[in-house]
N, C-alpha and C positions, 0 to 999 in steps of 0.2 A: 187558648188561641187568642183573647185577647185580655191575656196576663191581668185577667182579677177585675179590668177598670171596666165599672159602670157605665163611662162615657163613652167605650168602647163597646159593650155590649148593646150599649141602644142604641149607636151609631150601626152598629153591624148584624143588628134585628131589624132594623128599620130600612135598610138599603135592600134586605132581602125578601122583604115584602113588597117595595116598592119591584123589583126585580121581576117576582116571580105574582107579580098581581094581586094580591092580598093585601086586606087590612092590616092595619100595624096593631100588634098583641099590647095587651094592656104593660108597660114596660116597668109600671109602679109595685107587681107583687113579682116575688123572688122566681117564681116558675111561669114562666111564658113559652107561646108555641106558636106557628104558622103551621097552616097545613093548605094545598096547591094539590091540584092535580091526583090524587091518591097518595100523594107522600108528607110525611112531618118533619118539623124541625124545634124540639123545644131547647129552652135553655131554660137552667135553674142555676139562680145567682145564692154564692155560699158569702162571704165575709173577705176571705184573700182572694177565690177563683171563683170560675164560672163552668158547665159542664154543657156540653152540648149535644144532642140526641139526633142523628139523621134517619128515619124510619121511611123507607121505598120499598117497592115490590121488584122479586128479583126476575131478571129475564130468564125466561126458562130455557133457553138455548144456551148462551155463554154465564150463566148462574152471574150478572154483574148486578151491578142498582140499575132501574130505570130511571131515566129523566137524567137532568141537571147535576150532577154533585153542587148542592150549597157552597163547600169546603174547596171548591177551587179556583174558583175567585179573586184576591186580595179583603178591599175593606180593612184595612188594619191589623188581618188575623197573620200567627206566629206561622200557624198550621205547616 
């Protein structure tokens, strides 16, 4: 989502903390996370890409995520 660049990964970890009210994650070791409300969001930096983890609880009516989608937003992401 944001094709590998570092600059872009802590541009768009750092917005989504500001976002969703949380501290901003340590951006310096390869696997970071925020976590808001009952839900997470890690990212772990590889060498070319980056991977990103969106972990909510699902509604138990229409089985969807709770909360916010992270991923739908902009921030520079491909997504």
């Amino acid at each position: 989502m944001t094709e590998g660049d570092a600059v872009r990964d802590q541009a768009a970890m750092s917005e989504l903390s500001h976002r969703f009210g949380v501290a901003e994650p340590d951006l310096a070791t390869p696997l970071h996370g925020l976590t808001w409300d009952e839900r997470d969001l890690h990212c772990e930096k590889h060498t070319e890409f980056s991977t990103y983890l969106w972990c909510a609880s699902l509604d138990p009516v229409t089985g969807e995520p709770c909360g916010e989608n992270p991923f739908m937003h902009g921030f520079g992401f491909v997504a």
